[in-house]
N, C-alpha and C positions, 0 to 999 in steps of 0.2 A: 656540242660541248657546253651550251650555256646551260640547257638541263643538269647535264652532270657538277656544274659548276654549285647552282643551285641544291640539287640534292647534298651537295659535299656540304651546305654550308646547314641543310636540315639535321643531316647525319651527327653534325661536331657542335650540334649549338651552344652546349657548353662552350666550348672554347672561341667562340667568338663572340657571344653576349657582351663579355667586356669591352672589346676593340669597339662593337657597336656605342656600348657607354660612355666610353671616351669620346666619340665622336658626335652625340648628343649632347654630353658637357660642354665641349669646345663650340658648336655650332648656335647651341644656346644663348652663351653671352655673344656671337657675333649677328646672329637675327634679333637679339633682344635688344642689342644696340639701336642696329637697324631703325626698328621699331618705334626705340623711346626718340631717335633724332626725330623720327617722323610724326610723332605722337608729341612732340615739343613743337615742333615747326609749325603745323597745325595747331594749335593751341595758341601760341604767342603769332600767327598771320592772322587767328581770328581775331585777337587782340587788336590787333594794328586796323585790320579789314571794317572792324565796330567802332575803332574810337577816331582813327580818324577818315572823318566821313565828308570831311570839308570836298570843294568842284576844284578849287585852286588852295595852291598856301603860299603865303610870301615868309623869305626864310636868306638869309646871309649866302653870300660868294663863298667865301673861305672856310672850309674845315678843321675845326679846331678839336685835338683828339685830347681824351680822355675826358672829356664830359661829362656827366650823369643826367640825361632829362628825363628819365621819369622812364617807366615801362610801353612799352610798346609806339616809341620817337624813330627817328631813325638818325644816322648819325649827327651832331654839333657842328652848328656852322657859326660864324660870325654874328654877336646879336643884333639887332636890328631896334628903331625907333618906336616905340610902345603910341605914340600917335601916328604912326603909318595908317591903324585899322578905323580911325576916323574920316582920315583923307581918303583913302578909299573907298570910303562908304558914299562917296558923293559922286563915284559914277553910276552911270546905267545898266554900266551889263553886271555893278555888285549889289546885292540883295541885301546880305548881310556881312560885317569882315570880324572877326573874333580876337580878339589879341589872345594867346597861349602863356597865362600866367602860372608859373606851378612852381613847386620846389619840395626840397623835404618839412618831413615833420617829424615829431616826437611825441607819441600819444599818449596820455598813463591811463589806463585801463583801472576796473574796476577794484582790482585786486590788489595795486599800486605801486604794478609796475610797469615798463615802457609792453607796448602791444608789436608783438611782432608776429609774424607767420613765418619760417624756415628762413630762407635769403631772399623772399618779396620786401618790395619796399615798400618804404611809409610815405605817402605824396600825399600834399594838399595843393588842392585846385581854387581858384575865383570860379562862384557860384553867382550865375546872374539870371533872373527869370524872366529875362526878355529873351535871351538867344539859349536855355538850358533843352528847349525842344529839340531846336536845330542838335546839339552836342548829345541827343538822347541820354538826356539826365532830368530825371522827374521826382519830385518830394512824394513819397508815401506815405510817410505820417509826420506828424509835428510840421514844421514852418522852415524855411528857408533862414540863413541864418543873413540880420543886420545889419551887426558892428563886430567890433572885434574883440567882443568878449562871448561868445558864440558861434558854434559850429552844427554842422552836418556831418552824419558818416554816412556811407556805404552800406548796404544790408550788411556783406559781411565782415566789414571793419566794426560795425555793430556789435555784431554775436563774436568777434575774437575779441574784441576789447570788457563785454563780459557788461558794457552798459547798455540804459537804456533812455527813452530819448524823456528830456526834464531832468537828466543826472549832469552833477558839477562834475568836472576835473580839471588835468593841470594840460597843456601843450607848448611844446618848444616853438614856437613858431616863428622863422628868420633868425634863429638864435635866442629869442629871447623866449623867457618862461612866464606863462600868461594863464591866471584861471581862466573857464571857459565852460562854457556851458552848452551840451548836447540839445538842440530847439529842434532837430529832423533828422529823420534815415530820408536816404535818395538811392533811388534806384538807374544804378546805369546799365546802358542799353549793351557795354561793351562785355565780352569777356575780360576779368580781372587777375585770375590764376595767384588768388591769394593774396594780394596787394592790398594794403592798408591805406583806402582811399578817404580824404579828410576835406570836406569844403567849406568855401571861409568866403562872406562877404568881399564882394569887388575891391572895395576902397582896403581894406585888410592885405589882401593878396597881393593887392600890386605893392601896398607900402613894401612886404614882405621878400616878395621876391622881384620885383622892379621897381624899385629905389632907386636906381639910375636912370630910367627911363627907357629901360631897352627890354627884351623879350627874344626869346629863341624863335619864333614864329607865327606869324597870322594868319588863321582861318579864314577863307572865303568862299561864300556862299552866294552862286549865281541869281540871278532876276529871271524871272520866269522868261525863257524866249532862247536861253541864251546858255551853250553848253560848257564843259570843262575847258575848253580847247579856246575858246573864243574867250570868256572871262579871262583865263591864262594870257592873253594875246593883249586884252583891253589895259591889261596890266603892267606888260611890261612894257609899253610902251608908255604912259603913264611916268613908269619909275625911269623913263631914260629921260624922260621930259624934266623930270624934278630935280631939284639940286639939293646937295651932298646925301644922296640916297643910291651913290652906285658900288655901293655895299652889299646892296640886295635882289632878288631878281626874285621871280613869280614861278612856279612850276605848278603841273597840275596837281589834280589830287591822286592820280592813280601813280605820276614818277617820284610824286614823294613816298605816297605808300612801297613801292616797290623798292625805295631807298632804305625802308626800314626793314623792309622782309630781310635783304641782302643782307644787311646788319647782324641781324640775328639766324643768318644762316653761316655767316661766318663766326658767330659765336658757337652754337651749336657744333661747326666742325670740326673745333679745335676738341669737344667733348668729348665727339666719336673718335677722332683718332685717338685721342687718350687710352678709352673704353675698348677700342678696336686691336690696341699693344700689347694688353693683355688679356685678349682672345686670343691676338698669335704664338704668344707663350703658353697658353691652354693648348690649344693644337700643337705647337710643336712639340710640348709634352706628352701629350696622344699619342702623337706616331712614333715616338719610341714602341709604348704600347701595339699600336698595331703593326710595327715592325716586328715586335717580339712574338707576338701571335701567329702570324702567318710564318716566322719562321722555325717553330715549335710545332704549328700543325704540317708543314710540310714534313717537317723530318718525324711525325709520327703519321704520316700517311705516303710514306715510302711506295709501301707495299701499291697500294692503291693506282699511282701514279705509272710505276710499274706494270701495273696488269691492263691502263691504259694503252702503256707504250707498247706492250706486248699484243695489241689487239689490233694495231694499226693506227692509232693517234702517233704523231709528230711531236718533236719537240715546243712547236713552235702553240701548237693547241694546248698541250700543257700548260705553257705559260703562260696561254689565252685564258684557259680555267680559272686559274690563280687573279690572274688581274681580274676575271667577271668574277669572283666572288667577291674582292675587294673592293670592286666599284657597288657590289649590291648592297655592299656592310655600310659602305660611306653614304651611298644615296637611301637607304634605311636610316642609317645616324641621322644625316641630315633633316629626314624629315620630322622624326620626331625631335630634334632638335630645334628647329622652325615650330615646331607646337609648343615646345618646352620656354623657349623665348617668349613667344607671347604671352604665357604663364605668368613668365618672370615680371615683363611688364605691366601687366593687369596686377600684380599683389604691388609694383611700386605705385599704381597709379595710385589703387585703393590706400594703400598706405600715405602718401599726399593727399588723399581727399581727407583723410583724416584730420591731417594740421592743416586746411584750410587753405591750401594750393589745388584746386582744382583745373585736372589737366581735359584734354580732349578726351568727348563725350565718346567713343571707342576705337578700339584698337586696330592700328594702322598695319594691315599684314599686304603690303605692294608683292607685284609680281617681278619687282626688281631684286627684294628683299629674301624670296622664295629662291629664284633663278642661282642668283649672289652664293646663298649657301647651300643648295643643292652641291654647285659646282664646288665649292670649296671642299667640303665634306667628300665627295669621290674624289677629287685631285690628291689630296690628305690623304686618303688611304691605300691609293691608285702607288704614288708615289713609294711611302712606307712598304710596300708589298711587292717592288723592284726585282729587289735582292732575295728573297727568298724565294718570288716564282722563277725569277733566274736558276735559281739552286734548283729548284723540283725539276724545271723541264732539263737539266745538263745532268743531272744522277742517271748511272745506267742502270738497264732496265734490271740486268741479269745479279748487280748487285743490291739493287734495292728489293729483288724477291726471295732474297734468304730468310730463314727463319729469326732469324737477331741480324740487326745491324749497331753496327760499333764505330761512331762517330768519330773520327780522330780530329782532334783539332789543327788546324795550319801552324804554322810559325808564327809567331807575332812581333818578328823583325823589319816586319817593310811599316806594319803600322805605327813601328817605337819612332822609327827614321819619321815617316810623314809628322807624326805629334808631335816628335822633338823639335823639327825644325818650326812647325810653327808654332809650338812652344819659347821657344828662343825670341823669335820675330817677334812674338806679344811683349814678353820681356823685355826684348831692348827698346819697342814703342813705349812701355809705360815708365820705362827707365829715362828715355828722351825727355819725356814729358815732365819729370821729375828735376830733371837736368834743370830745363827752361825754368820749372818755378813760376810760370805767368798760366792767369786762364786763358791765353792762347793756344795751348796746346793742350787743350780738353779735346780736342779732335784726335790728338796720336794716343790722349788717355784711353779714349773708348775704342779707338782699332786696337790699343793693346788691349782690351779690353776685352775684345773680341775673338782677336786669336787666340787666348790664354785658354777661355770657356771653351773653345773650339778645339786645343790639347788636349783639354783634359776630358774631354769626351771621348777624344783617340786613347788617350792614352791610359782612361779607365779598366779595360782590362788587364795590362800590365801591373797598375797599383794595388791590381786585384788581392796579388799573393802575398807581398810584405805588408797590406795592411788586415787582411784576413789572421795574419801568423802573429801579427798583434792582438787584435779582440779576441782570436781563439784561445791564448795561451791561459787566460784565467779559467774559462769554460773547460780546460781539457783539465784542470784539477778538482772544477767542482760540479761539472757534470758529468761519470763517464757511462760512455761511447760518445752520449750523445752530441758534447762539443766539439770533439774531432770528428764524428760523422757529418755535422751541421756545413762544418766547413770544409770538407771534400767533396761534398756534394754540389757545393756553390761553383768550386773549383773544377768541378769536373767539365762546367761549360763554363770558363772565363768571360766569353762574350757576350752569353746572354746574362749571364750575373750582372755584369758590369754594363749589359745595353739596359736592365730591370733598373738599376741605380740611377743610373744616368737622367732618368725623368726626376729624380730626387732631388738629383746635384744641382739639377738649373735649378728648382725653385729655393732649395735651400742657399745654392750661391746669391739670388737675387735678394732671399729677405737679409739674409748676411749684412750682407752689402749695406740694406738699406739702414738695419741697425745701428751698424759702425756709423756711418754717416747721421745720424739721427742724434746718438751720444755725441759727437765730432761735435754737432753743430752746436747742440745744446753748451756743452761745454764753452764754444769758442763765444756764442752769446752771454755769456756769465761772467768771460774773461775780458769780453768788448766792453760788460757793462761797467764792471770794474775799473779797465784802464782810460775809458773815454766818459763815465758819465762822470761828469762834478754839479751835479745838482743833490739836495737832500731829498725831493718828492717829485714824482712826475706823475701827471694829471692825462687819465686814458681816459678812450669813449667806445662803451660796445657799436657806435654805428660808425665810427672813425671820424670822427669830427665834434670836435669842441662847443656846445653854442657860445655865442660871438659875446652873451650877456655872462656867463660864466667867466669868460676870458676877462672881461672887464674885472668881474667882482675879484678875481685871485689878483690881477696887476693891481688896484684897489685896494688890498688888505693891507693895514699896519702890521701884518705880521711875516708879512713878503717882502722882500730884498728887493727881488729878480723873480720876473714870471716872464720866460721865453717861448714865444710859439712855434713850434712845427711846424709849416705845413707845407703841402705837397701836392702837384701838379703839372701837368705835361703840357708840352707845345710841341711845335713845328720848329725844326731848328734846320736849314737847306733840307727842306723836303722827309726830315728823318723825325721819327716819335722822339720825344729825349723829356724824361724828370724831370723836373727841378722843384727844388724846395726853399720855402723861404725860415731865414733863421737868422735870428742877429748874432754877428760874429763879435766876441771880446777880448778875443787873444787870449791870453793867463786866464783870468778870469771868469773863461766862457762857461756857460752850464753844463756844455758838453762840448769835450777838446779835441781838437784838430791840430794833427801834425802841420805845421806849413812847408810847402817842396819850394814852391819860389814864391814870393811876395809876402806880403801881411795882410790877413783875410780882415782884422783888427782895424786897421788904416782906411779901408777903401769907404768911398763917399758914392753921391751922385747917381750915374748908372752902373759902377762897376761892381761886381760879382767874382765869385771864387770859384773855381770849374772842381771839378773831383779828378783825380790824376789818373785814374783806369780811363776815364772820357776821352780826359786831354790826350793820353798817348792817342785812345783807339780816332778822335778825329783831328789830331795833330793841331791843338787847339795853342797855342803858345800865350804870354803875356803882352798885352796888347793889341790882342786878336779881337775884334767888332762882329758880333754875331748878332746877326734877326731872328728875336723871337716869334713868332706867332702864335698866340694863346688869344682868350675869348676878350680881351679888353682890345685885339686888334694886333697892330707887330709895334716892337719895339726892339730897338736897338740897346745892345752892352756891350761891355766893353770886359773882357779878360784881364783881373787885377791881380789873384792870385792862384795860383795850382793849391790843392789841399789834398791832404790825405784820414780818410777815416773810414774804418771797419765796419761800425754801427747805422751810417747814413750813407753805406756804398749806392745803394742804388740811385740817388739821386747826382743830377750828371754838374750840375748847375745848384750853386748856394744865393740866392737874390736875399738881399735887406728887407723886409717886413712891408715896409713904403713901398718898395720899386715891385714885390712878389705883389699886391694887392691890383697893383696897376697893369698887370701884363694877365694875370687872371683875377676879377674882380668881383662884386657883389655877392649872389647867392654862389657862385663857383666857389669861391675859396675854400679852404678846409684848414682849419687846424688841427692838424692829427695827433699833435700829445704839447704838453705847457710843463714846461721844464723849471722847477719851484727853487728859491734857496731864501733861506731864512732873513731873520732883518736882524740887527745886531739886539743882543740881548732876548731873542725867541730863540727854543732848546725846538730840536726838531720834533718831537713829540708836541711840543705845543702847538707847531706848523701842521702838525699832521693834525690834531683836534680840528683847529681852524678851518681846513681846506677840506676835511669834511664834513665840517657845519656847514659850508658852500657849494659842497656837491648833493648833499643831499637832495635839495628839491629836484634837482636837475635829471635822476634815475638812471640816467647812461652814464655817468660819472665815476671812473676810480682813479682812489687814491691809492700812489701807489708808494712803496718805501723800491732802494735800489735792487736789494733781492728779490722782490715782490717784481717789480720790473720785468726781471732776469726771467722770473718762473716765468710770467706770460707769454713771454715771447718762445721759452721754451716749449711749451703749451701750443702753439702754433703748430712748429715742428711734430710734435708727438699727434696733433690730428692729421695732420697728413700720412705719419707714421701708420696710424689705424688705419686710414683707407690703403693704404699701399698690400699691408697684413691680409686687408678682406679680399680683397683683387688678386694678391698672388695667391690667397690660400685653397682659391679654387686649382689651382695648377700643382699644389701640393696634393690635394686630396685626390685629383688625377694619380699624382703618382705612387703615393699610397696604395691607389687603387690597381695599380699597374704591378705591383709587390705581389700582391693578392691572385690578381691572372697569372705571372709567370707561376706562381708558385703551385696552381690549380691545374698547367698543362703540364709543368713538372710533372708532379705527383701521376696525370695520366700516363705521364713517359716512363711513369718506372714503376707501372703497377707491379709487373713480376715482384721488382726487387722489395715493395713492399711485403709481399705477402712471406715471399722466403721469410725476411726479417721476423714476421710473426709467427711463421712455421717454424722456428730457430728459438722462440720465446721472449721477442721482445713485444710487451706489453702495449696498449692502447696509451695508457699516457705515457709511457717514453716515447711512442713517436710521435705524436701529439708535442712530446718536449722536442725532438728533432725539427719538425718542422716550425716550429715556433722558432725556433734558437737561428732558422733558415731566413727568414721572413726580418728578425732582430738584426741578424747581419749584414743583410741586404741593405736595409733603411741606418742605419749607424754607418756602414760605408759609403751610402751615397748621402748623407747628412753630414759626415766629416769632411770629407771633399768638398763638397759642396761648399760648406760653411770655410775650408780654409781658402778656397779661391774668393770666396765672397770677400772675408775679410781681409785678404792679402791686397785684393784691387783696392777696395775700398779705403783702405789705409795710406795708399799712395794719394785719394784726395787732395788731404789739407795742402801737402806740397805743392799741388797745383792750382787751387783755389784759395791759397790762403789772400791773396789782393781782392777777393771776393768777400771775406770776411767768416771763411773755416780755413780756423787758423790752428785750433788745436786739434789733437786725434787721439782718439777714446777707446780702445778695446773693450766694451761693456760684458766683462764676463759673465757674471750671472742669465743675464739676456739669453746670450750665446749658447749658455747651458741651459736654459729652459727651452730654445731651438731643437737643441739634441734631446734633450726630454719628450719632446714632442713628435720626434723622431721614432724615437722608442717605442712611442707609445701606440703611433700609426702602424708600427712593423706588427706590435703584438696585437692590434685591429683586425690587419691585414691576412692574420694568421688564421684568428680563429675559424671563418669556414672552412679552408682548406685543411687543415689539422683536424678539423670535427669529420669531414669527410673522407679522409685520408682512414682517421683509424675505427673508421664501420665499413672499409670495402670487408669484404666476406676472404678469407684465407684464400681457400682452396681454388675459390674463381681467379683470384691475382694473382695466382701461383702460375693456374692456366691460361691466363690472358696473350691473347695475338700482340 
């Protein structure tokens, strides 16, 4: 039976080419996933494997999250004494101990503006050429840099920044904006993957980034004699001997590296899964497809199956048939699907080498990654191909070898019951959820959410006919026959009409969806900034962070009021990640207003703080409640002075005073992420705005922003997200599209007769050409409408449930919406065209006579 399986599937290539394709698309982005985690991980371990090369490192107890140290670190711990690497230095089993000075930078390139590479970062390192061997880091041309009017790059922080070495420019460095003069490129030993590497004289560096005297961690490099494990050993015993240093503890060099690996393999997984949601949405939109397929060639290979069963095969062989042809189409898919993936990866990689993120030197094809979607790809179509090899081995024989077989369709009452009810159930979950009004029950939003798309997939056949009876009614005036023929013919198999749609409906429900929600947000940002900013300018930075000398010079202006900082930062709060943001509170006054729930955020002194009231409930934080933070300045204790409520700064759990935020996260950590401006009396805000950009200027990451200006950016956020969502689902679209186009190709086999009569009767090459055009329109406009009103029905329940999230308003963006169904349109008449070209050159007479 496997031969005959096989030949069946030589025989009908036509009609299975596509279900193949589908299943190459889908398998593609899920190997190509794969791939790139693997093609990162490798890349950024080589990173980590090259730079840090230390025997031992000395490095804090405490883990302090959300840190930024630089590329290829491994996670933030507590910092440590910057004279640790001296004292050390004076045992025997240490050779050499390194202190790890680094932080960011801001570089202005030749062309004069800030140098960036994609989302690599810009770090500046302490450059010392006593120990720059040890850290493989060597000058290749020009000198080492001095003082601190002088620097080194990187070869290719070099060539992106567009200078070269003997050229002036400007650098942010510690905040502050300092000429500076290019004296050498340095060549490091590590992989960089595009990071804009900047080194600065010792005494420079540390003023810069350890001003305090502290450091993320110490290099140590053993004495000849004397291994990883044994330095490690010399050391911490050392640090238990020493006073107030039990802060810090020794590990080697291979369990820090391995600390770092973890780090960014827990980065990277969050990516794949991402990557991996919507490959499941690509496959499961496939196997509608290859469910339709196999259920179109079974019922056109009747006969066939029959003259099996007439020969002595079983029922049970037949369906053995069916499932080995579908497992040969899936494990065919797959594999070129596996070659099409690394495709995909090889044109990102090259595409990264271009902007100067150079990934791993080649492509990562594992035999995990092979195996993974081998199986996937046959399960997928094993699966989809159930039901219809069901159907082939239970047809009898003695009916299936008539000369014409005549389909009748079942009732479609036990299906209206199943979708109604769980139509219902979705409804009354996104109704609860609606009830509640809290994002606590975003949980019963997305089961209703779930049930609903799971109705309407039932219940698509049924809406087959009152929504057909709608689009036809124009076409039967301005096209005849051919718009009442269009839609009889859809009609004549309600199931597969509506299983062909169905692959449409999800992706059009999902970009729907994402629309509405996009306009939603946009909106309720517009409306946040409105009701909650009172400031006349706010002062952004394309790297999210203020330098600390810009801060100074706007709080400085005679033409400023009020210059209030933002900024933002996590700690440990009992064991859990939690925001916080520092901002001065001023009641009425404030630059940006806060509801207050209980206290006066205005009033409070000392340690006390204002919790955000979505926190408060979710960790029953009350007034007067004492909480431990743990951030990198160490723990410190607050005290709960007020609950607050605001839209614009939800995510932050915790509001600290400027003083006491500096102190729990300090030095290079801080960040000021936007400086909240109001005028001083007798300056017109236009003036304010001249001012505060004669101030940003030098600065190059600096905007100035007015409160619309604001509003757009943050909308602007939204809307790229919006774009990657579009590019990711549109593969699942153009699946279904493509899925239009197959029904519509084994259609057409199934009725070659009726074609040719049609032509033997006088109907023309393009009227049928119009017919199945108008076939293909239908299809995609039905399963577009649908689609799109479930989208935006869900979708529109949102704001009620997230409006304590800060969407708070809800946007129907019609034009949008109607450029969705335009698009729609436009894939149907795509969809069309081979099918319709082929349809009207079969030959008369053969399709007259066709089996």
């Amino acid at each position: 039976m496997l031969k005959v399986a096989l030949r069946g599937i030589r025989a009908h290539l036509l009609q299975f080419s596509l279900a193949v394709l589908s299943v190459v698309l889908g398998i593609a982005f899920i190997s190509g996933t794969f791939s790139l985690r693997t093609m990162l991980s490798a890349t950024f371990t080589d990173i980590i494997d090259t730079s840090l090369v230390g025997d031992a490192y000395l490095r804090g107890t405490t883990e302090v999250p959300g840190q930024d140290t630089g590329p290829g670190t491994p996670a933030a711990y507590n910092s440590i004494p910057l004279d640790l690497a001296d004292e050390i230095s004076e045992l025997p089993e240490v050779r050499r101990a390194i202190p790890d000075v680094t932080g960011p930078i801001v570089l202005v390139g030749a062309d004069g503006t800030a140098v960036a590479s994609g989302t690599a970062p810009s770090m500046a390192f302490g450059f010392d050429s006593d120990v720059s061997t040890d850290l493989g880091i060597s000058i290749v041309d020009g000198a080492a840099p001095l003082n601190a009017d002088q620097v080194a790059l990187e070869t290719g922080a070099l060539e992106a920044s567009g200078l070269a070495v003997g050229d002036s420019t400007n650098a942010i460095i510690g905040g502050e904006l300092r000429d500076v003069s290019v004296v050498g490129e340095v060549h490091f030993d590590a992989a960089v993957a595009g990071a804009i590497l900047t080194f600065l004289d010792s005494e420079t560096a540390n003023d810069a980034f350890a001003a305090d005297g502290n450091v993320q961690s110490v290099t140590v490099f053993a004495s000849t004699g004397f291994d990883s494990d044994e330095v490690t050993d010399a050391l911490n015993t050392y640090l238990a001997s020493a006073d107030a240093t039990g802060n810090v503890v020794a590990v080697t060099g291979a369990d820090h590296r391995a600390d770092a690996i973890e780090g960014v393999t827990e980065m990277l997984g969050f990516i794949e899964v991402f990557l991996l949601i919507f490959a499941a949405i690509s496959l499961f939109v496939g196997g509608f497809i290859i469910a339709n397929t196999f259920s179109m060639s079974v019922r056109q290979r009747q006969s066939e199956f029959a003259l099996l069963r007439a020969i002595g095969a079983g029922s049970s062989q037949v369906f053995a048939s069916v499932i080995a042809q579908a497992l040969a189409i899936g494990l065919l898919g797959a594999g070129i699907g596996v070659g099409a993936g690394v495709g995909l990866v090889a044109a990102l990689r090259a595409l990264l080498g271009r902007i100067g993120m150079e990934m791993s030197g080649s492509i990562p094809l594992t035999t995990q990654t092979v195996v993974t979607s081998l199986i996937i790809g046959a399960v997928v179509t094993v699966v989809a191909s159930l039901l219809p090899a069901r159907r082939a081995a239970l047809t009898a024989p003695v009916a299936a070898m008539r000369e014409s077989v005549v389909e009748v369709e079942k009732p479609l009452k036990l299906r209206a019951a199943i979708g109604g009810a769980i139509g219902v159930t979705g409804c009354a979950l996104v109704t609860a959820a609606i009830v509640d009004g809290t994002s606590g029950s975003g949980g019963l939003l997305g089961a209703g959410a779930v049930a609903v798309v799971i109705a309407m997939l039932i219940l698509a056949p049924i809406a087959l006919r009152p929504v057909l009876a709608i689009l036809t009614r124009p076409l039967n005036w301005i096209i005849k026959p051919g718009g009442k023929m269009a839609g009889l013919n859809l009609l004549r198999n309600s199931r597969r009409s509506a299983a062909t749609a169905s692959a449409l409906m999800i992706g059009m429900a999902l970009v729907g969806g994402a629309t509405v929600i996009a306009a939603s947000t946009s909106e309720s940002v517009s409306g946040m900034v409105e009701d909650e900013l009172n400031a006349d300018l706010v002062i952004n930075s394309a790297t999210g962070a203020i330098p600390s000398e810009a801060v100074a010079q706007f709080q400085d202006s005679e033409a400023v009021d009020v210059a209030d900082p933002f900024q933002i930062g996590t700690v440990n709060i009992a064991g859990a990640e939690t925001p916080i943001a520092g901002f001065p509170m001023r009641g009425a006054d404030s630059t940006w207003l806060f509801d207050a729930v209980e206290g006066d955020p205005a009033t409070l002194s000392g340690n006390e703080v204002s919790a955000h009231t979505s926190r408060a409930t979710e960790n029953d934080w009350q007034l007067g409640d004492e909480l431990e933070l743990v951030g990198a300045g160490g723990t410190s204790t607050v005290r709960v002075g007020a609950i607050v409520d605001t839209q614009g700064m939800s995510g932050a759990g915790l509001f600290l005073p400027p003083d006491l935020f500096n102190e729990v996260i300090p030095g290079a950590q801080e960040t000021t992420h936007l400086l909240f401006l109001r005028a001083a009396d007798g300056v017109s805000v236009d003036q304010l705005q001249k001012v505060a950009t004669e101030i940003a200027a030098p600065f190059m990451v600096i905007s100035v922003l007015t409160g619309a200006e604001f509003s757009d950016a943050q909308a602007e956020m939204v809307n790229q997200v919006l774009t990657l969502l579009y590019g990711l689902l549109g593969l699942a679209i153009f699946i279904a599209i493509m899925g239009v186009a197959n029904t519509l190709v084994l259609s057409l086999l199934d009725r070659t007769r009726e074609i040719g009569l049609l032509r033997a009767v006088g109907m023309g090459r393009a009227q049928l050409m119009g017919i199945v055009t108008l076939e293909a329109l239908l299809t995609a406009v039905f399963g577009a409408v649908i689609g799109l009103g479930v989208g935006v029905g869900l979708a529109a329940a949102m704001p009620s449930v997230f409006a304590d999230s800060g969407l708070a308003e809800l946007v129907i963006p019609l034009p949008a919406l109607g450029a969705l169904l335009l698009i729609a349109v436009i894939g149907g008449l795509i969809a069309a065209l081979w099918p319709a070209i082929r349809a009207s050159r079969l030959p008369v007479l053969e399709s007259i006579y066709a089996q």
